[in-house]
C-alpha positions as CSV (number, residue, x, y, z in Angstrom):
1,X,0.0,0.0,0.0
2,X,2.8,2.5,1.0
3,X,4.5,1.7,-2.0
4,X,1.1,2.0,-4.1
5,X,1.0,5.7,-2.4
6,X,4.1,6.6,-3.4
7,X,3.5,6.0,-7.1
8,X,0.7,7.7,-7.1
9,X,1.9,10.6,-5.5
10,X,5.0,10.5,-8.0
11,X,2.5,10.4,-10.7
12,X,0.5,13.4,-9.8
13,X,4.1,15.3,-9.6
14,X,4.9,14.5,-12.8
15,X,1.7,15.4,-14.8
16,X,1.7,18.6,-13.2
17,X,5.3,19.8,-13.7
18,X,4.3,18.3,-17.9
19,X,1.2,20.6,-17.8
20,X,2.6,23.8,-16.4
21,X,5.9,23.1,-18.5
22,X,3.3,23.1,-22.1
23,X,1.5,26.0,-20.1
24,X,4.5,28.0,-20.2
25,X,5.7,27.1,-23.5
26,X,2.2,28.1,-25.3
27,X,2.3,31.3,-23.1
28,X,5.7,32.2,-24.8
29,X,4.5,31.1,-28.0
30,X,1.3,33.1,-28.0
31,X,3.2,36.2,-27.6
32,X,5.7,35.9,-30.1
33,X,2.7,35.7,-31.9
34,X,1.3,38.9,-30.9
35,X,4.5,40.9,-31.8
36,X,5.3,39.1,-35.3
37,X,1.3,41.0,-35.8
38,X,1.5,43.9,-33.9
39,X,4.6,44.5,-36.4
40,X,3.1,43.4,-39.4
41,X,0.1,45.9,-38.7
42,X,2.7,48.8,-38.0
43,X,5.1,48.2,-41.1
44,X,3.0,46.2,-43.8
45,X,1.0,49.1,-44.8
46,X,3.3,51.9,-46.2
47,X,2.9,55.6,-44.6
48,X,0.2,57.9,-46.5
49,X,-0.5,54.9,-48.8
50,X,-4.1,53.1,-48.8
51,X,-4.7,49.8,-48.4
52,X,-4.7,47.1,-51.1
53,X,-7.8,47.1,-53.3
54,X,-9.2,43.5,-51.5
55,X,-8.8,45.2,-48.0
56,X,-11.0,47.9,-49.2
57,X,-13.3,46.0,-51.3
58,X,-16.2,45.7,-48.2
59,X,-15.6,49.3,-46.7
60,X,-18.1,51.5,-47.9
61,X,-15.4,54.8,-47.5
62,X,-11.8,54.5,-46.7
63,X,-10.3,53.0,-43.5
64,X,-9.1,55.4,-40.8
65,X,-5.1,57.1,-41.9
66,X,-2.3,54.7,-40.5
67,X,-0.5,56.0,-37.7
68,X,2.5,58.2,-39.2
69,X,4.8,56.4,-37.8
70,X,7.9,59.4,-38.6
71,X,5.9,61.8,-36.7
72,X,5.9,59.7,-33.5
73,X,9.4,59.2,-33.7
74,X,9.8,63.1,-33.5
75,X,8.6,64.3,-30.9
76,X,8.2,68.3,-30.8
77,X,7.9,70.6,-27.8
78,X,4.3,71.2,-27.4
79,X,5.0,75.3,-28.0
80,X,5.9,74.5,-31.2
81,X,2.6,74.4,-33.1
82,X,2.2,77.9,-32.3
83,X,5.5,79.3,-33.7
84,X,3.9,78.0,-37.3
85,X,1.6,79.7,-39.9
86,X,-2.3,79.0,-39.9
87,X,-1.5,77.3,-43.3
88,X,1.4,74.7,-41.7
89,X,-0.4,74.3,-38.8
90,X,-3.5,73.0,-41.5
91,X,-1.6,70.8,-43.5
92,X,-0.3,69.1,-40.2
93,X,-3.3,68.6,-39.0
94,X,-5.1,67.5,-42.4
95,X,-2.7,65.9,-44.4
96,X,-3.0,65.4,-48.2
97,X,-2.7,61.4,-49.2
98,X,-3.0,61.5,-52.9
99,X,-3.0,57.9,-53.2
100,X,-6.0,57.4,-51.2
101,X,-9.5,57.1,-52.5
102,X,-12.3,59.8,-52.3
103,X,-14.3,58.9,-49.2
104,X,-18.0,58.2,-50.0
105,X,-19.4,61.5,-48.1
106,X,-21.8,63.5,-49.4
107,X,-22.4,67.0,-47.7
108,X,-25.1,69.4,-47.8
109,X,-26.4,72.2,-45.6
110,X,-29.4,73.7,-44.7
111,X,-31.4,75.5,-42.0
112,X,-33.4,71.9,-40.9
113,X,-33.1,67.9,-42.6
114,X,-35.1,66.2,-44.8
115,X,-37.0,64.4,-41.3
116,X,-38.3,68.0,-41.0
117,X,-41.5,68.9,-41.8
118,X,-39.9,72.6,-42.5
119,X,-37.5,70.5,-44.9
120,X,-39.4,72.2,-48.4
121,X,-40.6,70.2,-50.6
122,X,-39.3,72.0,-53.6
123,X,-36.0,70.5,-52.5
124,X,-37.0,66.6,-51.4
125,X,-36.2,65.6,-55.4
126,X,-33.0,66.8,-55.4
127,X,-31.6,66.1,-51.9
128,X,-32.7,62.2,-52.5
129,X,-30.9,62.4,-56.0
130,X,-28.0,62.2,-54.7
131,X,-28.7,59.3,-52.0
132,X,-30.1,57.3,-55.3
133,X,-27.2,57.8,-57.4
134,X,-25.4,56.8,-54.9
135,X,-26.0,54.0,-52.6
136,X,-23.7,53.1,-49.9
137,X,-22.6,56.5,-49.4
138,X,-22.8,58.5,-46.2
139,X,-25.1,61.2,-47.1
140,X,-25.4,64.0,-44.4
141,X,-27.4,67.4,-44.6
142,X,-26.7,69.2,-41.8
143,X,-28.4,72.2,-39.9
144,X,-27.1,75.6,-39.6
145,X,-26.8,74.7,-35.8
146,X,-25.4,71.5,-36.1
147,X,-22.8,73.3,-38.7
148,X,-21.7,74.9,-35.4
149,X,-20.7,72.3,-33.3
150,X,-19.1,69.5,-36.0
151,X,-17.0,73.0,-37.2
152,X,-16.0,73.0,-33.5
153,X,-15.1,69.2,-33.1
154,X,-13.4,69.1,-36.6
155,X,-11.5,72.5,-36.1
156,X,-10.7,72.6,-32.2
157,X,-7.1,72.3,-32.4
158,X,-6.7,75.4,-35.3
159,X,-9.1,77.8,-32.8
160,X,-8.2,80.8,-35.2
161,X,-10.7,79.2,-37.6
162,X,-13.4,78.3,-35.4
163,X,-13.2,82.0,-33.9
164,X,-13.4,83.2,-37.6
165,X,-16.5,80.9,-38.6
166,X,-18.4,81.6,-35.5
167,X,-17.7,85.6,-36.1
168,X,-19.6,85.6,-40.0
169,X,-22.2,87.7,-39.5
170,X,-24.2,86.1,-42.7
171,X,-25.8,82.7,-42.9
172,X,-24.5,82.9,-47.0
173,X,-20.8,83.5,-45.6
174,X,-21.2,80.8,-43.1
175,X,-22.7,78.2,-45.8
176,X,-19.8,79.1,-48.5
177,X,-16.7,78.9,-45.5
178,X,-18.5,75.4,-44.5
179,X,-18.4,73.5,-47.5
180,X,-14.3,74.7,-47.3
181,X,-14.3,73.2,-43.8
182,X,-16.1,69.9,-44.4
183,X,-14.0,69.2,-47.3
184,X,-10.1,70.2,-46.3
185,X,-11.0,67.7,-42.7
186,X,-13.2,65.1,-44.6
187,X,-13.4,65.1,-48.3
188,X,-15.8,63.8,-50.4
189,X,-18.7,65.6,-52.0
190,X,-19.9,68.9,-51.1
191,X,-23.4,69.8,-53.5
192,X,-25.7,72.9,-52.7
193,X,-29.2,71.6,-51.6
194,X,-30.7,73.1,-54.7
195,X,-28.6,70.5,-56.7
196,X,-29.8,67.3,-58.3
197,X,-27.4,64.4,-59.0
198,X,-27.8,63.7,-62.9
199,X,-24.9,61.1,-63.0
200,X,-23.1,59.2,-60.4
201,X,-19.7,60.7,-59.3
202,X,-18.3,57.4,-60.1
203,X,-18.8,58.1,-64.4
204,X,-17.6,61.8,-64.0
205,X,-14.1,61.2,-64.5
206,X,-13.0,58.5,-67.4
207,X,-12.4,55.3,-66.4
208,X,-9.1,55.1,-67.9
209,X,-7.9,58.1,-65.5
210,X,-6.4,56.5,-62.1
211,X,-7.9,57.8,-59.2
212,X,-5.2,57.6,-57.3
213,X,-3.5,60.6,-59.6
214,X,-7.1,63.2,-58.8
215,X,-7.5,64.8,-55.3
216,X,-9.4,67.6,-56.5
217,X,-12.8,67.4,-59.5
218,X,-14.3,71.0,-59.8
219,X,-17.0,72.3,-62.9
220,X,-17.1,75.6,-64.4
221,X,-19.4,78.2,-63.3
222,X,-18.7,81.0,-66.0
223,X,-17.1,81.4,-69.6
224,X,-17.8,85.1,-69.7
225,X,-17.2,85.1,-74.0
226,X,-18.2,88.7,-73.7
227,X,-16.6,91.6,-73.5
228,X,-18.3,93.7,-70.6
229,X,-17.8,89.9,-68.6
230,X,-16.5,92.3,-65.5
231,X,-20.1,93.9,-65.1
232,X,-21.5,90.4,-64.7
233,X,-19.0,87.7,-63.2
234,X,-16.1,88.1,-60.9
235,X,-13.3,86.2,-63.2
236,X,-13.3,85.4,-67.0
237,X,-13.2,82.0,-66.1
238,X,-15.3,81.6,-63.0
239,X,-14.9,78.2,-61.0
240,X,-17.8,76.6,-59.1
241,X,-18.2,75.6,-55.6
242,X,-21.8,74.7,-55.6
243,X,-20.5,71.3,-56.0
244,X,-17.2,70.3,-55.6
245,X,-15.1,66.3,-55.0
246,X,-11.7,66.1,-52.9
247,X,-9.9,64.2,-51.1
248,X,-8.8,65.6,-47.2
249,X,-6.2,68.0,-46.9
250,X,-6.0,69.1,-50.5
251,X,-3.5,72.3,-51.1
252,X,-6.6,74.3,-52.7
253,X,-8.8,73.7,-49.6
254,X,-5.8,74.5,-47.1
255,X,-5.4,77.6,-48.9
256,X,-9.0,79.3,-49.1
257,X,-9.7,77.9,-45.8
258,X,-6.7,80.4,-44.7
259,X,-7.4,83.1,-46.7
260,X,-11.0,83.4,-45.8
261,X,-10.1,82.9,-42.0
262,X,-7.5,86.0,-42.5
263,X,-9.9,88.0,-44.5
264,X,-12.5,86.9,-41.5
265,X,-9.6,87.8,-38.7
266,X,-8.7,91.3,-40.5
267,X,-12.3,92.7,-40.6
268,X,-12.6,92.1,-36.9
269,X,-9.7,93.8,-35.8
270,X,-10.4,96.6,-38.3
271,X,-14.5,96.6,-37.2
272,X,-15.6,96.4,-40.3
273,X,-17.0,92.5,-40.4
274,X,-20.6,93.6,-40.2
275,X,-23.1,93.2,-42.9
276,X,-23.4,96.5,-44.7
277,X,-19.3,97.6,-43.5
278,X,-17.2,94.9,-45.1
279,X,-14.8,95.6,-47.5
280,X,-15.5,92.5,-50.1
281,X,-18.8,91.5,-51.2
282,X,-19.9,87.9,-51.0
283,X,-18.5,86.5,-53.8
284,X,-15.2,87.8,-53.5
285,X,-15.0,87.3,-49.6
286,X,-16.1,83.4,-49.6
287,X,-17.8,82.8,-53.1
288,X,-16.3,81.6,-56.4
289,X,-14.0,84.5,-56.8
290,X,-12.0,83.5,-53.7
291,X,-12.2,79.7,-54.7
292,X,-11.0,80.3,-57.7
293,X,-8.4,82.1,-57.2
294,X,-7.3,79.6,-54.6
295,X,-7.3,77.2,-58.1
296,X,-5.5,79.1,-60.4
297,X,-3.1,79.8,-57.7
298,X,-2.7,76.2,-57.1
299,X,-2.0,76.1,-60.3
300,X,0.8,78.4,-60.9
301,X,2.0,77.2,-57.6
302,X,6.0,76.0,-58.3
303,X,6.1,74.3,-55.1
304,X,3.4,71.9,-56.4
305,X,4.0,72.3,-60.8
306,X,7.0,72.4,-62.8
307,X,6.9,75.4,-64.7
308,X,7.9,75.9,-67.6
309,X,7.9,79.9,-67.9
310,X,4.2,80.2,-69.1
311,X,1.6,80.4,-65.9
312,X,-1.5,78.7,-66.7
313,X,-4.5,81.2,-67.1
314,X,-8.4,81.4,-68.0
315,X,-7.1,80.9,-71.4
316,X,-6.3,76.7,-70.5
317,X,-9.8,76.1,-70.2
318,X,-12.0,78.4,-72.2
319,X,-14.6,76.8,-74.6
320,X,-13.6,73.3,-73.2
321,X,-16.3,70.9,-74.3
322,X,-14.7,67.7,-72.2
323,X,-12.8,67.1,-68.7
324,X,-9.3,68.5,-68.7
325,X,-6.5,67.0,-66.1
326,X,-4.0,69.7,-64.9
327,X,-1.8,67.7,-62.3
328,X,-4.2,66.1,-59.7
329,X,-7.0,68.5,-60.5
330,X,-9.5,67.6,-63.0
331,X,-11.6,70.4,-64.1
332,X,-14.9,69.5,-66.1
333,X,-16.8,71.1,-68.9
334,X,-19.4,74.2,-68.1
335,X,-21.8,71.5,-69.1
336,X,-21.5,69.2,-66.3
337,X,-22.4,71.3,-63.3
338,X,-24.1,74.4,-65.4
339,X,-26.3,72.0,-67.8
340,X,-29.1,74.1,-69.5
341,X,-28.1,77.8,-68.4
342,X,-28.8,78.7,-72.1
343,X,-25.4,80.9,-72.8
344,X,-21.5,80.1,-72.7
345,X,-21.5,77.1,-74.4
346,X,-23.5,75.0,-72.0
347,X,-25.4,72.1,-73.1
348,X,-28.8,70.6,-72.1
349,X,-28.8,68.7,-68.9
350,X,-29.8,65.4,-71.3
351,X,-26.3,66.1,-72.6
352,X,-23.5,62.8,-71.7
353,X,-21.0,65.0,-70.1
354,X,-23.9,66.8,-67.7
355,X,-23.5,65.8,-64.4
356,X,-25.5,68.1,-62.0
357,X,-28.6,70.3,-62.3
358,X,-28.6,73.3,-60.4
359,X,-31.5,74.8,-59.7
360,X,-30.5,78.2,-58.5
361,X,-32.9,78.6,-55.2
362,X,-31.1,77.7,-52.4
């Protein structure tokens, strides 16, 4: 019996020291696992660059930016943000990824939603246009009020802009700075509610242009082919923003963004940023004059475009009758945003290159 014990005893001794032994072992295993993934995650996608087409393939818009690795490997001393320009301190905190896709957003403001019984009904066609022509994207219209507080979440760290968009004393000035603001931090679509969606955004660019070269697709507004064009439009060639496509953080955002917050900033300090005092009127302070002089400026910009001794003018794009690609802007035909205006060359919105019907009452 003693001897019976012992065995036993012995036997019990040796299973346990087996299992902690294979306990341990797996324990060491399982996290050498864990780091071989939490380094593939870190390195196998490169920096600024999306994901392969079959990760995207389910996601209805792109997956969140990858952690820049280079900036977390230099630190800087927290004063240093504020020793940099409003336009540096933009770009850092909106960068520009070229390579990534358009995010499936489509923005539009007005002073209630379409769940409103205020919502008119003279725009319930067009706002659910754009939500039929395109399915699976995120399709937000939001208030004058709400504006206020997703400028203040998207904006809080850059407070010079929030100060200037809170300080607009029009509901026009605050509608043109927002669709600036919604696209630099989130891209996507910006349309005016008084816009219907003829053709998808996916069939307004040619499907043998990459993507992955366009961050910016804007329409023309005006071809004043007249010569007294300066009693009736701003510029010769007059760029939209009524609707406009980019991708986050593009230069031409970043820079009307900043010159609108200046202009904004300047008229304050000068008292003058009330409605009947201000020095601009509408369209030059935040309308199409502004925006496109933020393009052309783009442009002609030599930190962005090799020149070659000629700037690029109204002249590139006057009586154009298709899309034209200048670097990663693509700039479409009067046609496709302007269909059935009756002058400057624009065609009938049953016209193949008309893209968006605007209805002029918002």
């Amino acid at each position: 019996m003693p001897n019976y014990r012992r065995t036993t005893i012995l036997a019990i001794f040796i299973l346990t020291a087996l299992y902690l032994f294979t306990s341990s072992q797996s324990s060491s295993s399982a996290n050498q696992r864990s780091h071989f993934i939490n380094n593939g995650v870190t390195h196998a996608v490169p920096t600024g660059r999306p994901l392969s087409t079959s990760q995207q393939a389910s996601r209805p818009y792109p997956p969140p930016r990858p952690v820049n690795s280079q900036r977390l490997s230099s630190q800087q001393p927290i004063t240093e943000p504020t020793r940099k320009t409003l336009r540096e301190r933009l770009q850092y905190q909106f960068p520009y990824d070229l390579e990534g896709k358009f995010p499936a957003y489509i923005w539009q403001t007005w002073k209630y939603t379409p769940a409103s019984g205020e919502f008119g009904d003279n725009f319930r066609a067009a706002e659910a246009s754009w939500t039929e022509k395109h399915p699976g994207f995120v399709h937000e219209v939001v208030t004058d009020s709400a504006a206020v507080y997703l400028i203040k979440y998207l904006y809080a760290s850059v407070p010079e802009v929030l100060e200037a968009y809170n300080a607009l004393p029009l509901p026009v000035l605050k509608a043109d700075f927002f669709r600036y603001l919604i696209l630099l931090a989130r891209g996507g679509i910006y349309t005016d509610i008084d816009t219907t969606a003829i053709v998808s955004t996916t069939d307004w660019i040619p499907s043998e242009v990459p993507r992955s070269t366009i961050g910016l697709v804007i329409g023309i507004e005006a071809d004043a082919d007249r010569p007294d064009w300066q009693d009736w439009f701003s510029r010769r060639i007059q760029f939209c923003q009524w609707t406009i496509q980019a991708k986050p953080g593009h230069p031409v955002l970043r820079d009307v963004v900043a010159t609108v917050t200046e202009d904004i900033l300047r008229m304050m300090k000068e008292g003058i940023l009330k409605k009947n005092k201000m020095d601009k009127s509408i369209v030059e302070f935040t309308g199409p004059a502004v925006w496109t002089d933020a393009v052309f400026n783009y442009l002609n910009n030599p930190n962005f475009f090799k020149m070659e001794g000629r700037n690029i003018t109204w002249e590139a794009f006057t009586g154009m009758d298709s899309a034209k690609k200048v670097g990663d802007v693509v700039i479409l035909p009067i046609t496709s945003f302007s269909p059935g205006v009756g002058q400057m060359g624009a065609k009938e919105p049953d016209d193949p290159m008309a893209f968006v019907k605007h209805e002029f009452e918002g």
